[in-house]
C-alpha positions as CSV (number, residue, x, y, z in Angstrom):
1,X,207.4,-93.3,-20.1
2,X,209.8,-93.4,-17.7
3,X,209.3,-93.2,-13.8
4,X,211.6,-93.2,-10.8
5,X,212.7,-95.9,-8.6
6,X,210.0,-95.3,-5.8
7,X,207.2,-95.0,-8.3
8,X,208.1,-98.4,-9.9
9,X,208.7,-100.1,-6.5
10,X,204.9,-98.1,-5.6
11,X,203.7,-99.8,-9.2
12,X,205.1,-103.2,-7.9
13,X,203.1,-103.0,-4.2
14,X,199.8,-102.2,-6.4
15,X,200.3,-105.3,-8.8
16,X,201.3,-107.5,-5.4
17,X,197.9,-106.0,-4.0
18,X,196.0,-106.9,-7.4
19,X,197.6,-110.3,-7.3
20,X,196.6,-111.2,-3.6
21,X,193.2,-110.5,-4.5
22,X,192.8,-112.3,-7.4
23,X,194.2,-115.3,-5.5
24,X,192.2,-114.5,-2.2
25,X,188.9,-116.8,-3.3
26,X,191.1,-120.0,-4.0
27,X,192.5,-119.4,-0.1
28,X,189.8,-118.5,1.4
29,X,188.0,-121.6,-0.5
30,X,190.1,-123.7,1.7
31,X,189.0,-125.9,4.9
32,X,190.7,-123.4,7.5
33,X,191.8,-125.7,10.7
34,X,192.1,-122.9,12.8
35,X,190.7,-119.6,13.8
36,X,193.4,-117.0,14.6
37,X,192.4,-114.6,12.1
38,X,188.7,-114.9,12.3
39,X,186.0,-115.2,14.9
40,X,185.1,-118.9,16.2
41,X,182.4,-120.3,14.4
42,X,178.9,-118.8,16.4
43,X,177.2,-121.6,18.2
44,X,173.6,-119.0,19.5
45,X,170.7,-117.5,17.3
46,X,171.8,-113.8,18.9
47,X,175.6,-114.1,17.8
48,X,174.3,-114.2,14.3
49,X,173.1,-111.0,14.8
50,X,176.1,-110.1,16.3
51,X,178.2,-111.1,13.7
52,X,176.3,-109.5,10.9
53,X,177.7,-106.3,12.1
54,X,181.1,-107.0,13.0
55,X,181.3,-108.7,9.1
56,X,179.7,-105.7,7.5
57,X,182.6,-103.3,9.6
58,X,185.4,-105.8,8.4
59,X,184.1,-105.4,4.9
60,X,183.8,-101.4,5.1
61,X,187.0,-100.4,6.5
62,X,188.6,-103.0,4.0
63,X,187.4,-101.4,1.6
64,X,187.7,-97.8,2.4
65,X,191.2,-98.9,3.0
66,X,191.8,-100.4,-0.7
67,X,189.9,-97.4,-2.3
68,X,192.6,-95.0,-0.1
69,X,195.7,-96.2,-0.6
70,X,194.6,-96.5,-4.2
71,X,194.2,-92.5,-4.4
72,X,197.0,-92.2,-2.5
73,X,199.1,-94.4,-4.9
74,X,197.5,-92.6,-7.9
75,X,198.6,-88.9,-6.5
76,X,202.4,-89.8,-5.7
77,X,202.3,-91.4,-9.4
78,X,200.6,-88.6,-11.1
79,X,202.1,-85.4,-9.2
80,X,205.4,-86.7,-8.6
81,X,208.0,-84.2,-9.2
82,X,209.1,-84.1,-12.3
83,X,211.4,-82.1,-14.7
84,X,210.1,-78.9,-16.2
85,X,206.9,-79.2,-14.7
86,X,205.5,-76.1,-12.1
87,X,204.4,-77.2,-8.8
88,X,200.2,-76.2,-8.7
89,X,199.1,-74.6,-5.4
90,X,194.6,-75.8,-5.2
91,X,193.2,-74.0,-1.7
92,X,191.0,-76.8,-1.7
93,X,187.5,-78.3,-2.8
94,X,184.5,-77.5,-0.8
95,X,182.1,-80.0,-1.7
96,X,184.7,-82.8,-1.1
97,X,185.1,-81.7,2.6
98,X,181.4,-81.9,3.0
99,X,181.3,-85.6,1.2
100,X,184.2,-86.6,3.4
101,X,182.7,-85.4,6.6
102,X,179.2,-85.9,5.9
103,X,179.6,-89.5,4.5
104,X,181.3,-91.1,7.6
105,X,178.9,-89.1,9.8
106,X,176.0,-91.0,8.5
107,X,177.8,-94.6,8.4
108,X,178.5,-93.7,12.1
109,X,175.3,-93.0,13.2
110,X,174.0,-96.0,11.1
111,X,176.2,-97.9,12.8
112,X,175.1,-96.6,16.1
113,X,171.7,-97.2,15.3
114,X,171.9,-100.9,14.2
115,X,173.9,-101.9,16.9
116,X,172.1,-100.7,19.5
117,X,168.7,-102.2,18.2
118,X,170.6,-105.3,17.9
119,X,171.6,-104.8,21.7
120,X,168.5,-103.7,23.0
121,X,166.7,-107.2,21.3
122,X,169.8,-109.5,23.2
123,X,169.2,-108.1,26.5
124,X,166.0,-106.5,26.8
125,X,163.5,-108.8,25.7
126,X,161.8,-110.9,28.1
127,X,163.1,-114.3,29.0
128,X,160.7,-117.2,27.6
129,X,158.7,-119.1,30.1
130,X,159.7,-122.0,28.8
131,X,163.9,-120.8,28.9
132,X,165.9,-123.6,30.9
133,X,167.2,-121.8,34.0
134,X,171.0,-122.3,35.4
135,X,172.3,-120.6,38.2
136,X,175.9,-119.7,38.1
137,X,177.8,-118.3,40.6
138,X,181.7,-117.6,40.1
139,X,184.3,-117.9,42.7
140,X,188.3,-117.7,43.0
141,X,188.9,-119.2,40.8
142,X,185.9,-121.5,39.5
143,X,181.9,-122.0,38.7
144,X,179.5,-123.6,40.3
145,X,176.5,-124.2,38.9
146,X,173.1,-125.1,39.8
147,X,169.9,-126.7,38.1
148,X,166.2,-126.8,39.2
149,X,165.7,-130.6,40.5
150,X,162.4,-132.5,40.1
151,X,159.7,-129.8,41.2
152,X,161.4,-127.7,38.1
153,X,162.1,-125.1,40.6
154,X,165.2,-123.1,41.6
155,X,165.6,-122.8,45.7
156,X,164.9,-118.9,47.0
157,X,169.0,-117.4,47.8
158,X,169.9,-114.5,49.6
159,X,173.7,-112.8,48.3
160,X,173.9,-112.2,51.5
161,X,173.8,-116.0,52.7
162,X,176.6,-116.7,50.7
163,X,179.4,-118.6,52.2
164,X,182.1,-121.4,51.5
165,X,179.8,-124.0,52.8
166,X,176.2,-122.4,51.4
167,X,177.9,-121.9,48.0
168,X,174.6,-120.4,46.3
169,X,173.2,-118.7,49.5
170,X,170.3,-120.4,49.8
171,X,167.6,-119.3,52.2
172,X,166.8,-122.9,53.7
173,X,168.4,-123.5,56.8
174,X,168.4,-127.1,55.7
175,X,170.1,-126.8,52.3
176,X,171.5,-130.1,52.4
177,X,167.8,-131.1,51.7
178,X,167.3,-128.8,48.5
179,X,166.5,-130.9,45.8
180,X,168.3,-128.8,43.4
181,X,171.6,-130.5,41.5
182,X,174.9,-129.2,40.9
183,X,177.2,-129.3,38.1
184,X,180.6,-128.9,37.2
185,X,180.0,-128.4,33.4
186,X,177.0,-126.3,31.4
187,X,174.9,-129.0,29.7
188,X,172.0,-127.3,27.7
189,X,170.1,-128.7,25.4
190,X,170.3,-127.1,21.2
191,X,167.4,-125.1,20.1
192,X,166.1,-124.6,23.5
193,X,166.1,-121.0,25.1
194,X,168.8,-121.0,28.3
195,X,168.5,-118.5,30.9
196,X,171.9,-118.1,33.1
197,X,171.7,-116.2,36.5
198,X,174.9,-114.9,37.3
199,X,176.4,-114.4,40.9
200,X,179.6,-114.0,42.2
201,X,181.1,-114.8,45.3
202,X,184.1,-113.0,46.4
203,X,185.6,-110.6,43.4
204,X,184.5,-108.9,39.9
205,X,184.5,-112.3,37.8
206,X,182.7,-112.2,34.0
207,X,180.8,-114.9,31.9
208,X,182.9,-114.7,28.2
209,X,182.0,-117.8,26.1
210,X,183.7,-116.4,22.7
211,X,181.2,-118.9,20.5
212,X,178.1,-118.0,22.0
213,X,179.1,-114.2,21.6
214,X,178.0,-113.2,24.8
215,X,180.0,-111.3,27.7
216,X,179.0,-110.0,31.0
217,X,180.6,-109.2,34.1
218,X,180.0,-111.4,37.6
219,X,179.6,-108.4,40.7
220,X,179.6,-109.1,44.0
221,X,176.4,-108.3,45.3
222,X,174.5,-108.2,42.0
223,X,172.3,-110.9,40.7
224,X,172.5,-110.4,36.5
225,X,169.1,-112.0,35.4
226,X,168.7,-111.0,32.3
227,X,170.9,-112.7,30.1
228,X,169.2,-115.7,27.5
229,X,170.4,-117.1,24.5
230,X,169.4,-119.6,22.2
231,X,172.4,-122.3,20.9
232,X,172.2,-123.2,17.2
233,X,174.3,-125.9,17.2
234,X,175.5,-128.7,19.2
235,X,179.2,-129.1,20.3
236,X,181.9,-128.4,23.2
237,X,183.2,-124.7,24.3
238,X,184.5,-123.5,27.1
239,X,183.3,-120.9,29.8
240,X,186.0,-118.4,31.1
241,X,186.5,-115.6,33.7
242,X,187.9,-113.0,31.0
243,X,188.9,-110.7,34.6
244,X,192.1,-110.6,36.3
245,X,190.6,-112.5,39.7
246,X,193.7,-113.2,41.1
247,X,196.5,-115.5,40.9
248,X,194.6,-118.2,39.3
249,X,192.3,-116.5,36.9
250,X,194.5,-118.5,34.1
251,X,193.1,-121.6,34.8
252,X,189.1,-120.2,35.5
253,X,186.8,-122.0,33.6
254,X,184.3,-124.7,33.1
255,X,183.3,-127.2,30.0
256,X,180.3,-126.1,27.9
257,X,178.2,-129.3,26.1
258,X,175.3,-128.2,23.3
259,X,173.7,-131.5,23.1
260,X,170.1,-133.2,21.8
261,X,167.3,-132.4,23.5
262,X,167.0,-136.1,24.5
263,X,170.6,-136.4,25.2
264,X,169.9,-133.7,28.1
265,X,166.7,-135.1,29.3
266,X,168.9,-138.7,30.0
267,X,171.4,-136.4,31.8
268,X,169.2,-134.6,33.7
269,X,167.3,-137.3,34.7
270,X,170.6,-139.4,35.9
271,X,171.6,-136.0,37.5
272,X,167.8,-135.7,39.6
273,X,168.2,-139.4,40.6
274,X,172.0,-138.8,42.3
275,X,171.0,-135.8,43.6
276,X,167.6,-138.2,45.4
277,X,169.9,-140.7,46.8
278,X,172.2,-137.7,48.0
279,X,169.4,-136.2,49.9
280,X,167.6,-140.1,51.4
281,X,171.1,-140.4,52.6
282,X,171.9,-137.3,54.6
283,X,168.1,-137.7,55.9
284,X,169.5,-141.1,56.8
285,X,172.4,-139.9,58.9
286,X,171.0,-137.2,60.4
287,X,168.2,-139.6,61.9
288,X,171.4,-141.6,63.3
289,X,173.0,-138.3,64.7
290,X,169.6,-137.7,66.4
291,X,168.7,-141.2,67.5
292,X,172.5,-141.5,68.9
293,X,172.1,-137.7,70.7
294,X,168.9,-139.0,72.8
């Protein structure tokens, strides 16, 4: 049987097609050293979650795709125009339009339905009691970030207290004396629920850490509160501002560490103990400027 050119270069794309996929497990088999054409490897118990959809959709629409272009390939094959054979007019099929309409109907709604029970358990249940609590507030064009010191307690803030010099607004007049501790880099400890209070300063900034498949927006004049996750794994990432803030929103961003739990309890403890010689020593000078004033 003979076919025209454009049905043999059609029969050549379908055995290129049948090819790739036969060698697709040996590549994908592989030790991949990047991720441009996948999501970065989830590093929180909710990603998972979040991932099992996104792989399910990739898998659907591939192969809804496949099963497509192979009817479509079949059809310009088998009703080509040929010699001697009468063009055949069909009105159409009835129960195909309702299969066709119905079926993505119902994966759409299940689609619906799944994802937003999956969203609904990521940001509506209840943060742990026992969740380690970080304040973040973003700025142009940075984060700072603050951690309960050794009564385990946050200091009470007020958005509208916020200035250059009270970065986190807090409510004591005396903040100097606060013995919370800042940070320049999210340390949290693997396994451990982390709750993150986010603030922001000046303009619309967002907490985007691409690993930890999480995403939320920074408003002035907002406190978000309800965002917790749970890290799976240990490692470094990086926190961005995924907003145009301004000329430097390119370079916005602050290290992530996932580290042992006793790894975080050293830090935290050398963190506590700076933060106690910071505070004996502005006590110290203030005493001088007083003593000096009378």
């Amino acid at each position: 049987m003979k076919f025209p050119s454009v049905s043999r270069s059609l029969l050549f794309g379908v055995l290129a097609v049948f090819c790739a996929l036969v060698l697709l497990p040996e590549a994908a088999a592989e030790q991949r050293t990047s991720n441009l054409y996948w999501s970065p490897p989830v590093a929180t118990e909710g990603g998972k979650k979040t991932d099992e959809i996104l792989n399910f959709i990739f898998i659907l629409t591939t192969a809804v795709f496949f099963l497509t272009q192979t009817v479509f390939i079949y059809y310009l094959i088998r009703y080509r125009r040929r010699a001697g054979v009468k063009a055949h007019y069909s009105h159409g099929n009835n129960t195909l339009e309702i299969v066709w309409t119905a079926l993505p109907t119902i994966i759409f709604l299940g689609l619906a339905i799944w994802s937003n029970r999956v969203w609904e358990e990521l940001t509506q249940r209840p943060v742990p009691e026992d969740a380690l609590v970080v304040e973040i507030v973003a700025y142009q064009y940075g984060f700072d970030l603050r951690y309960a010191g050794a009564d385990q307690k946050l200091e009470e803030v007020a958005l509208e207290k916020m200035t250059v010099e009270n970065r986190f607004g807090m409510v004591r007049e005396d903040f100097a004396a606060a013995d919370d501790f800042t940070s320049t880099e999210l340390v949290i400890p693997v396994g451990k629920p982390t709750h993150v209070v986010l603030r922001s300063r000046d303009v619309i900034h967002s907490f985007y850490v691409p690993e930890f498949r999480l995403y939320q927006d920074m408003v002035p004049g907002r406190t978000i509160d309800w965002m917790w996750f749970v890290p799976s794994r240990t490692g470094s990432f990086t926190l961005a501002c995924s907003q145009l803030c301004g000329s430097g929103h390119y370079n916005m961003k602050a290290p992530i560490r996932v580290v042992s739990q006793a790894e975080f309890d050293t830090w935290q403890k050398e963190k506590m103990a700076a933060r106690q010689s910071q505070i004996a020593q502005s006590a110290a000078e203030k005493a001088t400027r007083l003593a000096s004033n009378k």
